[in-house]
C-alpha positions as CSV (number, residue, x, y, z in Angstrom):
1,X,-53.9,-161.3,28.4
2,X,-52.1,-162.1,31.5
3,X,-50.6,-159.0,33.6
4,X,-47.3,-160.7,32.8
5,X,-47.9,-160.4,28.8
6,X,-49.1,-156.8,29.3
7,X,-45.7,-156.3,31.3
8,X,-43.8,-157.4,28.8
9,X,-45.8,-155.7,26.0
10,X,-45.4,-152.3,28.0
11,X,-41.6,-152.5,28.3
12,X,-41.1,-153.0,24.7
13,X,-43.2,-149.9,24.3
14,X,-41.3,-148.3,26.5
15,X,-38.3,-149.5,25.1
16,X,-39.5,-148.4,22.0
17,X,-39.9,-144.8,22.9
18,X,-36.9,-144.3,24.7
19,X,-35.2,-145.5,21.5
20,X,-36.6,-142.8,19.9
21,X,-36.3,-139.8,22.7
22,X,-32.8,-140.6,21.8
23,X,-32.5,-140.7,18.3
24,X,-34.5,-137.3,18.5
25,X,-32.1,-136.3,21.0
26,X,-29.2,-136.7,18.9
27,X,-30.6,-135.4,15.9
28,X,-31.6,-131.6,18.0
29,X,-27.4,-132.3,19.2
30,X,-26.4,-132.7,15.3
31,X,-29.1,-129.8,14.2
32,X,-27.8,-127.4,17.2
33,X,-23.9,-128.3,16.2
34,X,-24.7,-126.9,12.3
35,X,-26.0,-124.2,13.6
36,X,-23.6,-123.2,15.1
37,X,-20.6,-123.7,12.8
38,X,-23.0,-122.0,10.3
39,X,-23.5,-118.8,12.9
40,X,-19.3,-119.2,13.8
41,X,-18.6,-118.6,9.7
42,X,-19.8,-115.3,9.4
43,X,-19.1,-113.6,13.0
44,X,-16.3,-112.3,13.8
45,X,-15.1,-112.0,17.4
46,X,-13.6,-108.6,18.4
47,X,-11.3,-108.7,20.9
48,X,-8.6,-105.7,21.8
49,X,-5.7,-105.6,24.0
50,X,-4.4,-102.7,26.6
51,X,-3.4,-99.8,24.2
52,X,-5.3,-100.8,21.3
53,X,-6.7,-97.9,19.6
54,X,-10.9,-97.9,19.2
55,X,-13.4,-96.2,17.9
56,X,-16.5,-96.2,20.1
57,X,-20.5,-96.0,19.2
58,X,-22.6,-92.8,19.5
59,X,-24.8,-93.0,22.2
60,X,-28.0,-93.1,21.8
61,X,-27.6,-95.2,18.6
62,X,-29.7,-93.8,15.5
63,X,-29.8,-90.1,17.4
64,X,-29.6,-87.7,14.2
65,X,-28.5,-84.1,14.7
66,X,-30.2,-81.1,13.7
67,X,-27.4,-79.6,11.5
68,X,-25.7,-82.9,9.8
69,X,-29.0,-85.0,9.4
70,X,-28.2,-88.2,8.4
71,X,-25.1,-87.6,7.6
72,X,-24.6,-87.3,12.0
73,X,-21.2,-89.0,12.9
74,X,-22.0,-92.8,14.4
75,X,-18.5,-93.3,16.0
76,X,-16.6,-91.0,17.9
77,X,-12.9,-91.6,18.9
78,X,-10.2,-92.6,18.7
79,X,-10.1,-93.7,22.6
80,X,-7.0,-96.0,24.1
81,X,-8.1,-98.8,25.4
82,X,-7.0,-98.8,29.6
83,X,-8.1,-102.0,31.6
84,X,-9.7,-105.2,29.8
85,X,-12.7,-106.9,32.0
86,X,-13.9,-110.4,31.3
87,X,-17.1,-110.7,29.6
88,X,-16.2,-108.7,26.2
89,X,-16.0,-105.4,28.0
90,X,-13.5,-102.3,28.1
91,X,-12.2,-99.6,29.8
92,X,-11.5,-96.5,27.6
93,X,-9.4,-93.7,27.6
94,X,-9.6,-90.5,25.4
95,X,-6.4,-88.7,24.2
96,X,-6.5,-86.3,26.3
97,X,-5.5,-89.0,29.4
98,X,-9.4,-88.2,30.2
99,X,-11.4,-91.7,31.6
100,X,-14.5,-92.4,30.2
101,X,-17.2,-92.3,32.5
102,X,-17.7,-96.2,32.7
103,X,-16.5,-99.5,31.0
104,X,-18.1,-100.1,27.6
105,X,-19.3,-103.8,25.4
106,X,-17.2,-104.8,23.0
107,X,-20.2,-104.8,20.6
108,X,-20.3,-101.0,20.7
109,X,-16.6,-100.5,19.9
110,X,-14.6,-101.2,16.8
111,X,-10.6,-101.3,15.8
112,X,-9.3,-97.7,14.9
113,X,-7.9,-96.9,11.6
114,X,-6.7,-93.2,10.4
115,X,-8.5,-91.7,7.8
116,X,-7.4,-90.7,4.7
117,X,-6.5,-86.8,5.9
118,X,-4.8,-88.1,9.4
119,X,-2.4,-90.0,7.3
120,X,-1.7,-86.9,5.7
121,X,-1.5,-84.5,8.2
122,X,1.3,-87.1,9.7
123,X,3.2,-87.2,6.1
124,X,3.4,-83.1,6.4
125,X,4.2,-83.1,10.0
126,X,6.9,-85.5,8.9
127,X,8.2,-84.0,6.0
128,X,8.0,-80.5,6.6
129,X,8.2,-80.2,10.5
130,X,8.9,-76.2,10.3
131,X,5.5,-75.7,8.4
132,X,3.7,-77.7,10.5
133,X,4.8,-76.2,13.4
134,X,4.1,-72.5,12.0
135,X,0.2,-73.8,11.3
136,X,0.0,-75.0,14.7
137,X,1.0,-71.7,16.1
């Protein structure tokens, strides 16, 4: 075999294999695409704007207290949401016009919805603003 032959006969190797980096390469791009749309289909993005009502996570997570066991609150709130950072993170505000002590994740806070007995306290402060009153008193 000439060195000319074996040049030839190692560029169609080489050919060969780069053929076939890149149908590999294309196949991870279409794999890595799925995955995605399949991850995208069941998360949902949170995102709030400034005076959105939140709830906001416990910290430490998973901390159980002595008296309510596992029945411990997870979520305390409802905080007012201040100043919006980039990255998916929040500046909160209590009710009281208090700051929290630093910005927070979006991952650790979730929309705010009245319970059950806030909607009702609202209906009797609404209806009957005289007794409601007289029990704040």
């Amino acid at each position: 075999m000439t060195s000319e032959t074996y040049q030839e006969a190692m560029s169609i190797i080489n050919l060969d294999v780069e053929a076939k980096r890149a149908q590999a390469l294309s196949s991870l791009i279409k794999q890595k695409k799925l995955i995605i749309e399949s991850y995208n289909k069941w998360v949902r993005r949170k995102s709030f704007k400034l005076g959105d009502l939140v709830w906001k996570v416990r910290l430490p997570m998973g901390h159980k207290d002595h008296f309510y066991g596992k029945w411990t609150p997870q979520w305390e709130g409802p905080f007012r949401v201040i100043k919006v950072y980039s990255g998916n993170s929040y500046g909160l505000q209590d009710m009281n016009e208090n700051m929290t002590r630093s910005n927070i994740n979006g991952k650790f806070i979730k929309a705010y919805h009245p319970t059950v007995w806030e909607k009702y306290a609202q209906n009797i402060q609404k209806s009957f603003p005289e007794f409601w009153e007289y029990m704040q008193k």
